[in-house]
N, C-alpha and C positions, 0 to 999 in steps of 0.2 A: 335485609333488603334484597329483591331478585335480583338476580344478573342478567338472566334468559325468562324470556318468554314461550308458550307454546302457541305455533303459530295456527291456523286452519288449514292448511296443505296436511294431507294425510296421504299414506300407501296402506297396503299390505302385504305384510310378509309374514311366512310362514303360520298363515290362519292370524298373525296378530295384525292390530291397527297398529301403526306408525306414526307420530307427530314431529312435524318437523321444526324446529327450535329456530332462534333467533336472539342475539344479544339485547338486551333494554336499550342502551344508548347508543351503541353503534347500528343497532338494527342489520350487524350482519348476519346472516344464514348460518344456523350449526349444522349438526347431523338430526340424526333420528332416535326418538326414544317411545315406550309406549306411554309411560307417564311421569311427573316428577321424579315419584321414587327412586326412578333409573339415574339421577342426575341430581346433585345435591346444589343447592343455592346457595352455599358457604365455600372460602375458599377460592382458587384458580382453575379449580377441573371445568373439564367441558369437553363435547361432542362436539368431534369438526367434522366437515364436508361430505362423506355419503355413508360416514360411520353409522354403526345400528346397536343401539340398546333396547333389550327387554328384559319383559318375565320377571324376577327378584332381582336381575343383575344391579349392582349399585358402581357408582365411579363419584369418587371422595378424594377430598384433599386438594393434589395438584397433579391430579392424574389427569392423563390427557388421549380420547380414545377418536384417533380419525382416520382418513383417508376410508377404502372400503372395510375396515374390521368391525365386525360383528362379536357383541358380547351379550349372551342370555345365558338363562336357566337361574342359578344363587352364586355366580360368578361378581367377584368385589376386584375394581381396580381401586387403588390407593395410593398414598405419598406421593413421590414425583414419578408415580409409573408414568411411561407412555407405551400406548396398545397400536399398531398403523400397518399400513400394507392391505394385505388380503386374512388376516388371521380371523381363527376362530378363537374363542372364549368362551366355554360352558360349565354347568354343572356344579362343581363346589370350587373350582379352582379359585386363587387367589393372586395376581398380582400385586406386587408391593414395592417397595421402598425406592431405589432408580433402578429398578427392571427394565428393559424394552423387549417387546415385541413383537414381532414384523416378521416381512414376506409373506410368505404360504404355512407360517406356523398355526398349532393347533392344542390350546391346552384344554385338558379335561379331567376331570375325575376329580378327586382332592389336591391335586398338583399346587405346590406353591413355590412360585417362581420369586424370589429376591433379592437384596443387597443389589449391587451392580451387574447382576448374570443377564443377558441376550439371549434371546431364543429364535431364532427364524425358520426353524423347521417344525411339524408337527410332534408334538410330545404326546407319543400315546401310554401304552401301558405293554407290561411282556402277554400279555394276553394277545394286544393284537398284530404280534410277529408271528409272520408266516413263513418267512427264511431268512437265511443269512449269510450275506455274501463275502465278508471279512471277519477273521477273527485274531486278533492279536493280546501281547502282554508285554509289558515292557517292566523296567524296574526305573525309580526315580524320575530324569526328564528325559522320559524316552530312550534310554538305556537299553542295554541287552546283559548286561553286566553290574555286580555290582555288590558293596559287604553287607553282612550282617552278625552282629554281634550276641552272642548266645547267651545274654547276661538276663533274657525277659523284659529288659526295659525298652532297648532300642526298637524303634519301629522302621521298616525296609516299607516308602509307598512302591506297592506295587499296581501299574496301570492296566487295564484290560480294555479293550476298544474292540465296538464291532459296529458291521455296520446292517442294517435289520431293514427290511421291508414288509409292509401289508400284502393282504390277497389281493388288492388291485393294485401290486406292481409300486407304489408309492414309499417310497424312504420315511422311514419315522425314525424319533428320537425316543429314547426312554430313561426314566430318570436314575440317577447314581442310585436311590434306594433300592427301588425294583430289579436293577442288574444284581448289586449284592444280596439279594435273597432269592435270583433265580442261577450263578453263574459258579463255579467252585473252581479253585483252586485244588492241580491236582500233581501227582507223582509220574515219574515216564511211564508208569504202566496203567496209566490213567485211573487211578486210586486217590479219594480224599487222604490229604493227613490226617494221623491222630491226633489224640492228642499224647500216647506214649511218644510221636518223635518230636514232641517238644514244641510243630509249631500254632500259632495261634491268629487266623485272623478278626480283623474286626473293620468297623468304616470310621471309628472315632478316633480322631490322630490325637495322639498324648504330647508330652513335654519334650521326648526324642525322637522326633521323627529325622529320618537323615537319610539321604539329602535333603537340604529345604527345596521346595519346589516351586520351580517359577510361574507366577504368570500362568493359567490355562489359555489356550486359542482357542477361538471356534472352529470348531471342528464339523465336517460334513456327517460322523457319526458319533456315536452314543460311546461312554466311558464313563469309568468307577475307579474309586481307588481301593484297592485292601491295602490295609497298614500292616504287615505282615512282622509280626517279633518269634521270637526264638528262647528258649530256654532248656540248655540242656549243660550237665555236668559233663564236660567233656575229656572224662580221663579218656576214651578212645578218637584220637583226630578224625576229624571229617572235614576233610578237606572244603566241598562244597557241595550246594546244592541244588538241582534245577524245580525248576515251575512250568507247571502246563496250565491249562486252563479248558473249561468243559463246560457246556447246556445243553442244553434239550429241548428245540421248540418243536412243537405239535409233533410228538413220540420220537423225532427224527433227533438225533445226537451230533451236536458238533465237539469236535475236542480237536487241539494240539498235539497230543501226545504222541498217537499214533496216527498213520496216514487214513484216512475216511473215506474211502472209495465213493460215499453217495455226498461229499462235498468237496470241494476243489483243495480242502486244509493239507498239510501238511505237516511235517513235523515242524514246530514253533515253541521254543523258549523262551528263560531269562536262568541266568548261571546266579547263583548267590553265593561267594566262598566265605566264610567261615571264621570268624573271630573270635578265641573264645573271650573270657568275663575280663578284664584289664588287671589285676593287681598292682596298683601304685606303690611308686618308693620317691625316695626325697629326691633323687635324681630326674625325677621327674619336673618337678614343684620349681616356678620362677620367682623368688620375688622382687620388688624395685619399689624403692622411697624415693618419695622428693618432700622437701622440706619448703615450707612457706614459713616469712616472718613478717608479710605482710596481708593483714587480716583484720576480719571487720567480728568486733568484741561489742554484744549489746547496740547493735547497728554505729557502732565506733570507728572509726577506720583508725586499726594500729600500726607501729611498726616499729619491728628491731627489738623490742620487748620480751615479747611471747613466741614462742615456736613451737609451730602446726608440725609433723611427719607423718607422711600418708605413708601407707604402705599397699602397694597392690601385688594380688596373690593371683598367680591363675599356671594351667598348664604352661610346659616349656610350648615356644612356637615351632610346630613341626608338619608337617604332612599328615599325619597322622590320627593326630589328640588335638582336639579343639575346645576351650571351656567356655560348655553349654547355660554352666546356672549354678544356683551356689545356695544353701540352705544354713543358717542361723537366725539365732536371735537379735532381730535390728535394733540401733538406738542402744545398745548396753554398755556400759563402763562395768566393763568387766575384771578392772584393776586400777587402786589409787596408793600412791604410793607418796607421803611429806616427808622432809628432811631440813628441819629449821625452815627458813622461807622458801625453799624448791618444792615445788608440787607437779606432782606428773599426773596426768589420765589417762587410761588405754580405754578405748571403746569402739567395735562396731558403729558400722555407718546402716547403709540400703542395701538391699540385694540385687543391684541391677550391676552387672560386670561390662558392658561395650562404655567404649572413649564414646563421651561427648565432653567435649572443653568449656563448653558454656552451662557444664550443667553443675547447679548449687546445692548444699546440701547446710541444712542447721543442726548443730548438737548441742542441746543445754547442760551442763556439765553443774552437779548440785554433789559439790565436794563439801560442805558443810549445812547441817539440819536447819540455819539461816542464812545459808549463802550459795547462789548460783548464779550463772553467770552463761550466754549462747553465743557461739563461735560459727562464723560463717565461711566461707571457705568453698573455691571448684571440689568434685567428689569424683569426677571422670576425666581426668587430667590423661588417662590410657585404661586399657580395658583389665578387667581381673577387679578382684571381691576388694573393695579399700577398707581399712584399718584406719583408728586414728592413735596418735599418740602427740599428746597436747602438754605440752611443759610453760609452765609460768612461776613467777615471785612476786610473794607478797611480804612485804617487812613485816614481822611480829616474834615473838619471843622464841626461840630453840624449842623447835618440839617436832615429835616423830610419831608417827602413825600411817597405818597400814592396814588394807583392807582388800581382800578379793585374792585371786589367783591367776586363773587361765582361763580358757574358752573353748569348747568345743566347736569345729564347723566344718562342712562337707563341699566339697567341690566335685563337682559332674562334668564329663566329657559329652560328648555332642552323641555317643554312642547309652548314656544314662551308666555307664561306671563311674564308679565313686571313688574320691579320694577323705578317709575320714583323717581328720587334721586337729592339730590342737595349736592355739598361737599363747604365747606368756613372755613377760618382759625377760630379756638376759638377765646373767647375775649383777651386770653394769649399772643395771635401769637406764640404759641409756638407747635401747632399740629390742625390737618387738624378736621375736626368734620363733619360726614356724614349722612344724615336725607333723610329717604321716606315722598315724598310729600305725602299728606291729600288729 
């Protein structure tokens, strides 16, 4: 069923005819479009007030393109974009998902704006930078300072900001892709790294990036991140390291490093010192039980019975070492141990390590070829890799059996070092015992 009408009020703009819309039932005035195409009759989207579609441009979903912005060429708004202000939209661009864009913005080319990002200024391309009137580098959130760890796994975001103008004088935005394939990270003597000194950028942040980063602001200029890691064998110390930063628009060179007499730069850093790879020992390693004996058995609610012993594993708490993420094998009973009617289970849980208190976890425990039985239980009672160790009795005749061993599993610091670990019950069987391999 239509929503909108095209009504007989016509303009012209730019060589095209213009039709000016109207709701079905409210009969109020939309904006402007050249024909359906431009405007789909499914959904909540819709042209308001002196907005302009043409050409292939399509707006779907619960996108919403009003006030004076203008969308043509093969330009798609979609999901719960809204397009408003004075902006332009052309060409192949893409709005999506809860985008806004507004003001005096300008997207073009392939550009695709999504998730919740804002744009109010025009996004052009490094093509159409004519100069540049700031150039900075920051490390983390806005930093000047700051570690990195020479293991190859950690990743240092490093920020670069500038701020670019067109030949007539107009501030443009350019997007985080086009900075990192036009802009290089360089040495005080404005020289790329190799890759003999170990370092490596890239824009796809991994499992360790550190510091986490807040929140980006809008910002009046344009910014990229490089995730910068490190990998070197460091029988000789190196203390630390600095970052410059360097481009080139239309032949003219800007860089940090050194002072640039044909632009206002100066010397501008970020210091990085130097960590090397971590080597873990036991003295490192926390661990903490708590015991439950009140517990939901086959959605049963027991008690006094049976007894749950978590055990949580994670770095000591310190300034320092913080545990990142934790690698094993989930769900495994990894040791059973019977003694007449005493039956113990050792098993991993999930790999998720932060406290949440409300958060449950189920283990089916299938200690006999026709007998199993699922235990319910908090799993993030505090943070670090939890452990189960589940003891019950059942009355039946004297008998002993025994099956499994230990466990292999790995704990990572917020820097990607690793601790490899092995957990197996005491000689007791009475609590789990946790050791860094040698």
């Amino acid at each position: 069923m239509s929503k909108y009408n095209i009504t007989n009020e016509t303009k012209v703009h730019n060589g095209v005819t213009l039709h000016k819309i109207e709701r079905v039932y409210t009969k109020t005035p939309g904006g402007w479009l050249e024909s359906e195409k431009n405007l789909s009759q499914e959904g909540n989207c819709f042209i308001r007030d002196n907005a302009m579609v043409y050409g292939n441009a399509r707006v779907t979903g619960n996108a919403v393109v009003s006030e004076d912005a203008e969308v043509y060429g093969d330009a798609i708004i979609r999901d719960n974009a809204k397009v408003y202000g004075k902006t332009i939209i052309n060409d192949h661009a893409i709005i999506e998902h809860n985008a806004q864009i507004y003001g005096y913005a300008k997207i073009t080319g392939n550009t695709i704006v999504s998730n919740d990002e804002s744009v109010f200024e025009y996004i052009g391309t490094w093509d159409e930078i004519d100069y540049i009137e700031r150039l900075d580098i920051y490390v983390g959130n806005d930093d000047k300072k700051g570690i990195i760890c020479s293991n190859g796994y950690h990743q240092m975001p490093i920020k670069v900001y500038f701020e670019a103008f067109d030949k007539d004088k107009k501030r443009i935005k350019v997007r985080s892709s086009d900075i990192f394939n036009h802009i290089r990270i360089v040495d005080s003597k404005n020289k790329p790294f190799t890759d003999a000194e170990g370092f490596s950028f890239t824009q796809e942040a991994g499992g360790f990036v550190y510091p986490k980063l807040r929140s980006p602001m809008n910002m009046i200029g344009s910014s990229c991140y490089f995730y910068a890691s490190l990998d070197l064998n460091l029988d000789k110390k190196i203390e630390y390291v600095r970052l410059f930063v360097q481009c080139t628009v239309n032949g003219k060179e800007y860089t940090t490093a050194i002072e640039n007499t044909e632009s206002l730069f100066v010397q501008n850093f970020v210091t990085l010192y130097v960590y090397p790879r971590r080597v873990f020992s036991q003295n490192d390693i926390d661990v903490t039980s708590v015991t439950e004996t009140e517990l939901v058995k086959d959605d049963f609610y027991i008690e006094g019975r049976d007894v749950l012993k978590k055990y949580y594993v994670r770095f000591k708490n310190n300034e320092k070492f913080i545990t990142n993420s934790a690698s094993y094998q989930t769900n495994n009973i990894f040791y059973f141990k019977q003694m007449a009617s005493s039956k113990h289970c050792y098993s991993s849980t999930d790999l998720f390590i932060t406290e949440d208190k409300k958060a449950l976890f189920t283990m089916t425990f299938n200690y006999k070829s026709n007998q199993s039985f699922s235990i319910t239980s908090t799993n993030h009672d505090m943070s670090g890799l939890c452990f189960w160790h589940y003891a019950f009795w059942e009355r039946e005749d004297f008998y002993y059996h025994e099956w499994g061993n230990k466990m292999d599993f790995i704990l990572y610091d917020q820097y990607g070092n690793k601790a490899d670990m092995v957990v197996q019950p005491d000689e007791s069987n009475k609590k789990l015992s946790f050791h860094v391999k040698e």
